[in-house]
C-alpha positions in Angstrom: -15.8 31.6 -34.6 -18.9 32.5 -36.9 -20.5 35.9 -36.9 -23.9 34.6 -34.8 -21.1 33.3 -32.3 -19.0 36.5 -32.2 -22.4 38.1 -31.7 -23.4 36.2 -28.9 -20.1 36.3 -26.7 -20.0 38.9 -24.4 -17.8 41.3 -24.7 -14.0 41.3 -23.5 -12.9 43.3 -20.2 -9.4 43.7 -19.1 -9.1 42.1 -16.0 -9.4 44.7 -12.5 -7.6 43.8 -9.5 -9.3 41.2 -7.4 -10.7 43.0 -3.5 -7.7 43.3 -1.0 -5.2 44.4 -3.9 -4.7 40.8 -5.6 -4.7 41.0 -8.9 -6.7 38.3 -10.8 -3.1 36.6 -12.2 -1.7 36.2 -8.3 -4.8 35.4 -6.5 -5.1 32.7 -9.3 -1.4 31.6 -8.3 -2.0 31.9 -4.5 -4.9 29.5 -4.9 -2.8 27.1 -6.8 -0.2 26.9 -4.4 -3.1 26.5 -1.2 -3.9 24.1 -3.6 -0.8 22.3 -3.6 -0.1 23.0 0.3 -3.5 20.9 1.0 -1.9 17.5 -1.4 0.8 18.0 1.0 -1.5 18.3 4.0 -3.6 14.9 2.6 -0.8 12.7 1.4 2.9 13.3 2.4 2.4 11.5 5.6 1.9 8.6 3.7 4.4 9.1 1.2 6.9 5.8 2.6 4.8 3.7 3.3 5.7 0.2 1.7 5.1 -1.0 -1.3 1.6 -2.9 -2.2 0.6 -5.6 -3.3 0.9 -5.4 -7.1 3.5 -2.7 -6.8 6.5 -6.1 -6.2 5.1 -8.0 -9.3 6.4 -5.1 -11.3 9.0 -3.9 -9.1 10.4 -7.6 -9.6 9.5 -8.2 -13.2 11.4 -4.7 -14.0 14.1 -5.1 -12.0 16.5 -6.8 -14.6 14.4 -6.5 -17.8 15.6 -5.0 -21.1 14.5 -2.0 -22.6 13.0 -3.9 -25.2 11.1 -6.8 -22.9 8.8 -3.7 -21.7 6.5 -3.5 -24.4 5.9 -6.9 -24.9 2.2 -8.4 -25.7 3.2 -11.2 -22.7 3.0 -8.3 -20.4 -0.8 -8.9 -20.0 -0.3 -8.8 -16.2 -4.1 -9.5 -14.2 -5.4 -9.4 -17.9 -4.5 -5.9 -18.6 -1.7 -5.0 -21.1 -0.1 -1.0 -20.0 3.6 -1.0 -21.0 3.8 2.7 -20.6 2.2 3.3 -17.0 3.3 0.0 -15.5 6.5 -1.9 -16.8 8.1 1.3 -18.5 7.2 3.5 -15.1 8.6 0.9 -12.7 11.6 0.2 -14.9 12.5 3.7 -15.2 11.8 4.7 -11.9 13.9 2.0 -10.3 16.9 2.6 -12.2 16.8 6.3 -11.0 15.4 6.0 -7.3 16.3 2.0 -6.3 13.2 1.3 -4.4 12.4 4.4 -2.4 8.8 4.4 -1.8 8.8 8.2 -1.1 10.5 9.2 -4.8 7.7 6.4 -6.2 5.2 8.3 -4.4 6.8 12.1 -4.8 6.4 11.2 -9.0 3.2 9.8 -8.4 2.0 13.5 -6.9 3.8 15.3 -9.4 1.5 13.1 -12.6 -1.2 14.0 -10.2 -0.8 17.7 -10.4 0.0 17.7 -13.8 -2.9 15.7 -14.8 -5.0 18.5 -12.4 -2.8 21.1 -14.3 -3.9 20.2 -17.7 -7.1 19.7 -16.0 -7.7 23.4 -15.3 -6.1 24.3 -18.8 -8.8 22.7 -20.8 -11.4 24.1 -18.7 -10.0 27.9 -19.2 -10.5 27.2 -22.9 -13.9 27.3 -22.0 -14.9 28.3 -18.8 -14.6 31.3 -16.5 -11.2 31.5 -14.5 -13.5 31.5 -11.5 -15.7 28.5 -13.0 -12.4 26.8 -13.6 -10.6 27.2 -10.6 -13.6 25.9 -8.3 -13.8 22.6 -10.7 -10.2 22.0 -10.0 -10.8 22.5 -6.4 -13.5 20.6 -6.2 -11.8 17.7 -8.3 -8.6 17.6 -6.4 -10.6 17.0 -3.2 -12.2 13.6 -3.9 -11.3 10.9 -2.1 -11.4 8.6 -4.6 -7.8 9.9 -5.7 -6.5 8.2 -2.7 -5.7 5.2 -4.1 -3.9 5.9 -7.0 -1.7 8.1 -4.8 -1.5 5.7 -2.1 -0.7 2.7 -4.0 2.3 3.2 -6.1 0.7 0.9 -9.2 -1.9 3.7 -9.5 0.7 4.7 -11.6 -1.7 3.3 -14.5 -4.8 5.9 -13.3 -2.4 8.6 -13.1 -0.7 8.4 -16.1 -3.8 7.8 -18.0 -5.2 11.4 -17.0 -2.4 13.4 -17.4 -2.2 12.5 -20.9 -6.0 12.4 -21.7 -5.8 16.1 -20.4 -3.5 16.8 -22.7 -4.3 15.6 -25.2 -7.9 17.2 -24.9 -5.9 20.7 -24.3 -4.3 20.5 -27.7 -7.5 19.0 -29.5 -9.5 22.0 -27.6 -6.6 24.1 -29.4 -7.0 22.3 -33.4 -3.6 20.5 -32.8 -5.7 17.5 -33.5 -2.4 15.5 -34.6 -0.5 16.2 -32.1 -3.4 14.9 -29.9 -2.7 11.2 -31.1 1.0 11.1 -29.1 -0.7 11.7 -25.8 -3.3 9.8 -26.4 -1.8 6.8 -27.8 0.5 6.7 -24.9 -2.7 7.2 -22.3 -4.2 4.4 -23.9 -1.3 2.3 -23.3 -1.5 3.4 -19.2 -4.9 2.1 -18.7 -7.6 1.4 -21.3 -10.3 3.6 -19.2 -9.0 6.7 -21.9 -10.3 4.7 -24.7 -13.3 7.0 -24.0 -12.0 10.1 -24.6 -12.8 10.4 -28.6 -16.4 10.5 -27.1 -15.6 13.6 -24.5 -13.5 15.3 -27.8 -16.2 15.0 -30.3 -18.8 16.5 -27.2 -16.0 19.4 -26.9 -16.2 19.7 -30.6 -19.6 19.9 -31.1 -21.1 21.6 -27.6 -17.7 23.9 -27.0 -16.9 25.1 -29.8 -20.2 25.1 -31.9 -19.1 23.0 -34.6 -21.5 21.3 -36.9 -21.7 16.8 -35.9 -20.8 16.0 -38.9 -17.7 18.4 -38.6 -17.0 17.4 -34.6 -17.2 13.9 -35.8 -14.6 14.8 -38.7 -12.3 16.3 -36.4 -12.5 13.3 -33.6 -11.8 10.6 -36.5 -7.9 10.2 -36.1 -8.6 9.9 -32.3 -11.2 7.4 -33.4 -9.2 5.6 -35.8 -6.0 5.1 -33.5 -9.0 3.8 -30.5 -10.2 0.4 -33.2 -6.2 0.4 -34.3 -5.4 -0.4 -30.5 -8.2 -2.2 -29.7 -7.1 -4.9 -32.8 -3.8 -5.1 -31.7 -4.4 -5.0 -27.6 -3.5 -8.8 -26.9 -6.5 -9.6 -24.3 -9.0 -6.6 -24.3 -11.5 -8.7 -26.9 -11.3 -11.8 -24.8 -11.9 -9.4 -21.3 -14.7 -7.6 -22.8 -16.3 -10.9 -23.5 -18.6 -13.4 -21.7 -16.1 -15.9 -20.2 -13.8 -13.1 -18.9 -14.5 -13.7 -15.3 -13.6 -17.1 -15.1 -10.7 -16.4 -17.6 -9.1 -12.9 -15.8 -10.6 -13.3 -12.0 -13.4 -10.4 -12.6 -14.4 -9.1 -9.5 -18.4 -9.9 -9.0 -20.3 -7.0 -11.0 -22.9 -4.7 -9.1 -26.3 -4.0 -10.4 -26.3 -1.0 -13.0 -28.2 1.4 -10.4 -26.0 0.5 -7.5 -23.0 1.7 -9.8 -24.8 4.7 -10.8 -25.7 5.8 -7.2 -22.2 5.1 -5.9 -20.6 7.0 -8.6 -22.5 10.0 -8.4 -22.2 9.9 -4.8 -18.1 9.8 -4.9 -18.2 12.9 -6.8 -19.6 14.8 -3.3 -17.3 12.2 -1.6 -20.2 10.6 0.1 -20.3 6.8 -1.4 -18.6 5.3 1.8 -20.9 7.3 4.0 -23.2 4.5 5.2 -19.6 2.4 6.3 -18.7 2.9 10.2 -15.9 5.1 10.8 -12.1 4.3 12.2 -12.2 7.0 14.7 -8.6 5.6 15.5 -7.4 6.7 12.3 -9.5 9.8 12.0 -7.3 12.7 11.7 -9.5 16.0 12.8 -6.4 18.4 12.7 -5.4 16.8 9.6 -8.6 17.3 8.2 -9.6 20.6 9.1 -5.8 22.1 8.0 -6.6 20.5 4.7 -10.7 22.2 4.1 -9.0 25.5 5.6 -6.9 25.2 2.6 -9.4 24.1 0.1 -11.9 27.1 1.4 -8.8 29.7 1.3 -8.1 28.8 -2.3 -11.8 29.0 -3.1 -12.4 31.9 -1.3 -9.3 33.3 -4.0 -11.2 31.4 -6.8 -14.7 34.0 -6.3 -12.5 37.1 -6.4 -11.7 36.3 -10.1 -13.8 37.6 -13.1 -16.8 35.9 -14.1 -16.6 36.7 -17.4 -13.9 34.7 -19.5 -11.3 37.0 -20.8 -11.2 35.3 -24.5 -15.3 33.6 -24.6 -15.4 30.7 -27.4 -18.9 29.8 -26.8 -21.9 30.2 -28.3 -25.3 31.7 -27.0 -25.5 30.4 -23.5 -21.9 29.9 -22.0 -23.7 28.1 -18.7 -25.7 25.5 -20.5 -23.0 24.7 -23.0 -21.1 24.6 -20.2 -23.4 22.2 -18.3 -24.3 20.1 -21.2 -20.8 19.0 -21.8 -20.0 18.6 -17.8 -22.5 15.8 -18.4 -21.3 14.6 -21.8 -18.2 14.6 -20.2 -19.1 12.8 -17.4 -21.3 10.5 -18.9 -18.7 9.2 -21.6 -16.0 8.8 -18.4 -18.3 7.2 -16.6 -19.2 3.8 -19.3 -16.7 1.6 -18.9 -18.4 1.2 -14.7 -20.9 -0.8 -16.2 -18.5 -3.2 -18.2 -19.0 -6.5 -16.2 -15.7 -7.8 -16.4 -14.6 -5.5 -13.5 -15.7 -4.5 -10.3 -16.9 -1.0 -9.0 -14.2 0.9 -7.3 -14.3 5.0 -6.7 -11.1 5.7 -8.7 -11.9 3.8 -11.8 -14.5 6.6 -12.3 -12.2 8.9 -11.8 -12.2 10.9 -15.5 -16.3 11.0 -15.2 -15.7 12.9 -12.0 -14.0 15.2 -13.6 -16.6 16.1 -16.3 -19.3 16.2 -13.3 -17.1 18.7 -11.9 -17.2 20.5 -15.1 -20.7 21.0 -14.2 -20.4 21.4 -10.2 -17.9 24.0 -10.8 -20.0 26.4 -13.5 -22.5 26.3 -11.0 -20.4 27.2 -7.9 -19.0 29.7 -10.2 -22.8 31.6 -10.2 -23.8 31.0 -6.8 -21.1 32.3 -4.6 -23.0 31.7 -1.3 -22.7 27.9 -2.0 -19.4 27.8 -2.9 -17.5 28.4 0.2 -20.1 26.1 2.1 -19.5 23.2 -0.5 -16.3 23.4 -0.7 -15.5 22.9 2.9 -18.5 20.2 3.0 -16.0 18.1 0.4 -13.2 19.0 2.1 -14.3 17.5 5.4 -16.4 14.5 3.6 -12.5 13.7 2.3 -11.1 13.4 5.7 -14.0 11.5 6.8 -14.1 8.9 4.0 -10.2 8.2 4.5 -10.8 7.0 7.9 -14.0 4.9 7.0 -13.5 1.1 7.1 -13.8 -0.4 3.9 -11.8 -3.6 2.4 -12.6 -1.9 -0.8 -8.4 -1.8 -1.9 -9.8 2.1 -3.7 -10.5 3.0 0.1 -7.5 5.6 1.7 -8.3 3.7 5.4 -7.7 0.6 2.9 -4.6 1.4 1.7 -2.9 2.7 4.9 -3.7 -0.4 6.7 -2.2 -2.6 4.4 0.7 0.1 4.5 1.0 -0.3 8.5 0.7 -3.8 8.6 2.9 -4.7 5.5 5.9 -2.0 7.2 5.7 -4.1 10.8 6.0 -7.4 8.7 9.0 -5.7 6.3 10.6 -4.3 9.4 10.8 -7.1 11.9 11.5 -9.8 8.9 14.5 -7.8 8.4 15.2 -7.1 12.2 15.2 -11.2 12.5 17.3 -11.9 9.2 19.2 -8.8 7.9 20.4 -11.2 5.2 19.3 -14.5 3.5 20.7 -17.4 2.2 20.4 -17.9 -1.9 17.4 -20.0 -2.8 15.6 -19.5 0.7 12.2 -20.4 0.9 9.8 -18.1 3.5 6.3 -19.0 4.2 3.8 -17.2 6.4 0.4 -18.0 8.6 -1.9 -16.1 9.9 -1.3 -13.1 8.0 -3.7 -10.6 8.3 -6.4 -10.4 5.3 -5.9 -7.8 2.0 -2.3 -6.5 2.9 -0.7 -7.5 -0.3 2.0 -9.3 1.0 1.6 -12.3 -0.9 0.9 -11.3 -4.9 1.8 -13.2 -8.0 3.5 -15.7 -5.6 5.0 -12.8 -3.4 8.3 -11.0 -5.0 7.9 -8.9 -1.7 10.8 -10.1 -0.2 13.1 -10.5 -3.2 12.2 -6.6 -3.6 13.2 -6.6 0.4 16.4 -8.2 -0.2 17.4 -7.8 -3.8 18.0 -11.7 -4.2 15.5 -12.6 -7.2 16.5 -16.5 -6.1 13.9 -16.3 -3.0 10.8 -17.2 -2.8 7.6 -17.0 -0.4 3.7 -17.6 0.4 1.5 -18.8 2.2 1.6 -22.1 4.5 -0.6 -23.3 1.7 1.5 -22.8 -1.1 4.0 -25.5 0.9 5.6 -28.1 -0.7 9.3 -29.9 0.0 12.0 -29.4 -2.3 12.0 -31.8 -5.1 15.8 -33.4 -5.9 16.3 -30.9 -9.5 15.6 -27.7 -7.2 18.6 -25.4 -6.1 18.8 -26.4 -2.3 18.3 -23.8 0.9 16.4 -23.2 3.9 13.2 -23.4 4.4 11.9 -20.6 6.8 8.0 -20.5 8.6 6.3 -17.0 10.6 3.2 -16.4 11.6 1.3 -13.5 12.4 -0.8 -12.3 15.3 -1.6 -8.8 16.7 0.2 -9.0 20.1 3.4 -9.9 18.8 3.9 -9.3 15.2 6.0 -11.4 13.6 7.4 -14.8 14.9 9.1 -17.2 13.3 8.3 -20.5 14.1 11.8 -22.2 14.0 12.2 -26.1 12.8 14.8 -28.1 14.3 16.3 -28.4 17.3 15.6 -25.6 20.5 15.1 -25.0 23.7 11.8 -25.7 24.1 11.0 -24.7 27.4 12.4 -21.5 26.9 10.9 -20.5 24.0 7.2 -21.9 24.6 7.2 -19.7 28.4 8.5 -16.5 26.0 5.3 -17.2 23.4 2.2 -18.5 24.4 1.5 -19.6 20.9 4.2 -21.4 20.8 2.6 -25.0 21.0 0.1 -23.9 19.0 2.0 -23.0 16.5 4.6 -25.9 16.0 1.5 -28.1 15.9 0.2 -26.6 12.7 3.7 -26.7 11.5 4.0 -30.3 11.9 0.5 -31.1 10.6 1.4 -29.3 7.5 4.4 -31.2 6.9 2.1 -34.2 7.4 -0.2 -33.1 4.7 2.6 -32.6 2.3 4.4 -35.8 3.0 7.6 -34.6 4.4 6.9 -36.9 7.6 10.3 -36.4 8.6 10.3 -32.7 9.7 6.5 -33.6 10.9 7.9 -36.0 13.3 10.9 -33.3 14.7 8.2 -30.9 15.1 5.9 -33.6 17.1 9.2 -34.6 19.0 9.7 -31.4 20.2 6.0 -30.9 21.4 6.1 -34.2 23.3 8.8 -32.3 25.6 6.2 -30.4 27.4 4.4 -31.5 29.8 1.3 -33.9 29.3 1.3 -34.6 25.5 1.6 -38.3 24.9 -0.8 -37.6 22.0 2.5 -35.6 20.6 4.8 -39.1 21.1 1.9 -41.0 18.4 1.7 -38.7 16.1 5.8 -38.1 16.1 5.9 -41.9 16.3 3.5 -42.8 13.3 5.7 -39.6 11.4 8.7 -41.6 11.8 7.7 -45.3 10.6 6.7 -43.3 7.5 9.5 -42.3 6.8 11.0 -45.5 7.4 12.9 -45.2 11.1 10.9 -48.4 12.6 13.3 -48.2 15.6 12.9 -44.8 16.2 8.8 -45.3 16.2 8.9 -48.0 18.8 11.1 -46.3 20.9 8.3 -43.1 21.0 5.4 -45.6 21.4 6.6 -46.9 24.3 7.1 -43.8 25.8 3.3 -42.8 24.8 2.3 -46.1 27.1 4.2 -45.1 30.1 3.2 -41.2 30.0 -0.4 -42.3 29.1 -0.8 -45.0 31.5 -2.0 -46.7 28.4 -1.5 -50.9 27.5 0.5 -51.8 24.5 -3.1 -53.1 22.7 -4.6 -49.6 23.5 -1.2 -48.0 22.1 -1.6 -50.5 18.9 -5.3 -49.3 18.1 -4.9 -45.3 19.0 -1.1 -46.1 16.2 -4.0 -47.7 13.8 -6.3 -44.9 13.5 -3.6 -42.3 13.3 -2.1 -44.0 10.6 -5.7 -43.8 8.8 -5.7 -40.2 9.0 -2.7 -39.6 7.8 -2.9 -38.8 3.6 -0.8 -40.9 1.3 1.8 -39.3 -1.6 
């Protein structure tokens, strides 16, 4: 520190014992641990809930894979290339917990708090206890960390922060080479921490008072290591360029103010404020345990000194302070308006944290706001994870799919505890954005630990050629009275079944028409036959009839038209002509 700085800082008090005989040290570790009782409060109840989405790809593409295979340049998965927080986290993870979504989950908190740990560390370099305390607070309570928490391959947010904390903690400290491990590895978790040269040389040169020219000096292995990575990353040029949407499946880009607006506004947790709310999901108890929490440590946060203990800024500690909140949160913040991606709350994520920079400095100096603001973001928070959104960064997003995706898991299961080798499952109806179907769904070889299955959609339908491994072929569909329902080919008893589901008919038709479609006219005429049994559907009879001279059973096809005439009343000409434009409709392979 120069002279004019050591001049300028006041001076240093030993720290008094906080009102109601806490001493600074344990109402600062009592506030911590409220801190950690309200994560408990927010997310354990979600802590097994399934799997998403993304989370199978990797779950299934680490399940066998060498050590080595991780860090391959082919692991560009949805155009992004993070060995560390994806392939080596799921690799690891499933060789010491199997495929318990709670110990996923559990680690998940635990990068969490250690990224909000760091968090608070760098900020005491600088800031007040008090100041630093409140920003933590304040930080840990946006909802926007729902979905990395939530959704187990959030893995790549988490891990990016942790390590961009600390390596800012030990470049805050001069260990700027020891900086470059953390920051290499952050950088290989999601490429969002390429930014974080730009918050170090801000730290540089608004914390600690250094000269540019000497900020930039210190920032330049940081800097360095950034253009080495971004040369060697194997599809960052191409998704930072102009044909990356059509190439990677960008989401569609918002206009640069709508980003700003919403990104400010998740830092008060108010960005999903103009969506209705889910009062079915709202959780008021829930909720108002978690703010009393988040006030209680606050309320613990304003009993500490002011004053830092060991000042290392210059002249005006609250507008250096506020100046690099803003750098900070600025710097975090650029990669939003990069229009290869989408907007969601989360990817903002290390901006909010320098805005809270900011936020909590000012908290810090205005005690009769802080209690009120704190409580305001603490309710906002249980508010916006009950607001419908089909954003996948939305909490009432994530538990849905959750809900939906654990019925589906458990009554799969409940119908075939086991699965022939090689079986096929496809699936209708199933509800929109649950993740069940994702890089051509591993979900269920995740479910039942045989990489030889595989599943979709109806549309993803096609018979077996003569080279594949032979196996069943199994067909469900959804709906919100009953779950799901299997809709079985082959012989049953039709009556039976058809009184037990109303959607029965329904359901075998579409089966049979898909058949149809793909040219396997044989299982498209067992599924006709077998709606011809009820009552009243000559209509079935033609189209079983036209299935089965298709696929070359002449006999069999004049045997059903002639059953079509009698149950329609109609004459063999009329049965000729309705045979003649069915057999128009029907597509040719």
């Amino acid at each position: 520190m120069s002279p004019s700085q050591r001049a300028a800082a006041p001076p240093t008090s030993r720290p008094q014992p906080a009102r109601g005989g806490l001493s600074p040290r344990a109402s600062e570790r009592l506030a911590i641990v409220l801190l950690c009782a309200f994560v408990l409060v927010v997310y354990a109840p979600a802590l097994d809930i399934p799997f998403l989405g993304d989370d199978y790809v990797f779950l299934d593409k680490t399940r066998s894979a060498r050590f080595v295979d991780l860090w391959s340049f082919a692991n560009t998965n949805f155009g992004w290339y993070r060995p560390w927080s994806r392939e080596f986290h799921f690799w690891l993870l499933q060789r010491l917990v199997g495929t318990n979504e709670a110990a996923f989950r559990a680690v998940s908190l635990l990068l969490w708090l250690g990224g909000l740990g760091g968090y608070l560390l760098v900020l005491r370099e600088f800031l007040s206890r008090r100041a630093a305390l409140l920003a933590t607070l304040g930080t840990a309570a946006l909802a926007l960390w729902a979905a990395p928490l939530l959704w187990i391959s959030g893995s790549q947010d988490l891990w990016m922060v942790a390590l961009a904390m600390l390596a800012l903690l030990l470049f805050a400290r001069r260990h700027e080479g020891w900086a470059l491990l953390p920051y290499a590895l952050a950088l290989l978790s999601k490429e969002t921490a390429a930014v974080l040269p730009l918050v170090a040389v801000g730290h540089a040169w608004i914390v600690s008072g250094d000269r540019f020219q000497s900020a930039f000096r210190r920032t330049l292995p940081l800097i360095l290591l950034t253009v080495t990575w971004f040369l060697v990353h194997p599809v960052l040029r191409q998704r930072l360029g102009g044909h990356a949407g059509a190439r990677f499946g960008a989401e569609p880009h918002p206009p640069g103010a709508m980003i700003a607006i919403q990104t400010v506004l998740s830092v008060l947790n108010a960005s999903a404020l103009s969506r209705p709310v889910d009062w079915n999901v709202f959780a008021p108890l829930r909720t108002a345990l978690a703010t009393a929490l988040l006030v209680a440590a606050a309320a613990l946060a304003l009993q500490l000194p002011r004053a830092k203990p060991s000042p290392s800024l210059a002249g005006n500690h609250s507008t250096r302070a506020l100046r690099f909140g803003a750098w900070w949160a600025a710097a975090g913040w650029l990669p939003l308006f990069q229009a290869s991606i989408g907007w969601h709350a989360y990817y903002g994520c290390l901006g909010a944290m320098g805005a809270w920079v900011a936020l909590g400095e000012r908290l810090a100096r205005r005690r009769a706001l802080a209690l009120p603001a704190i409580a305001l973001i603490g309710i906002l928070q249980g508010v916006s994870g009950a607001t419908r959104a089909w954003d996948w960064g939305s909490e009432w997003y994530q538990r849905r799919a959750g809900n939906l995706l654990g019925l589906i898991r458990r009554q799969l299961l409940a119908q075939h505890p086991t699965l022939p080798h090689h079986a096929r499952l496809y699936f209708g109806n199933i509800p929109n954005n649950i993740g069940l179907v994702a890089g051509q769904s591993p979900a269920v070889r995740s479910w039942y630990g045989d990489s030889t299955l595989q599943a979709g959609f109806y549309s993803y339908y096609e018979p077996r050629s003569g080279r594949e491994p032979q196996g069943p072929d199994l067909f469900f569909r959804f709906d919100t009275t009953m779950g799901l329902t299997e809709v079985r080919t082959g012989p049953e008893d039709v009556a039976l079944a058809s009184r037990a589901d109303a959607g029965w008919e329904d359901a075998h038709r579409k089966l049979a028409v898909l058949f149809v479609s793909h040219g396997n006219f044989r299982a498209a005429a067992e599924e006709f036959e077998k709606v011809a049994l009820l009552p009243g559907r000559p209509e079935a009879l033609m189209f079983a009839a036209v299935s089965r001279e298709r696929c070359g059973e002449p006999s069999a096809a004049d045997s059903l038209f002639r059953l079509a005439a009698e149950r329609s009343g109609r004459r063999s000409a009329e049965i000729a002509a309705w045979a003649a434009k069915l057999r128009a409709t029907i597509p040719h392979r």
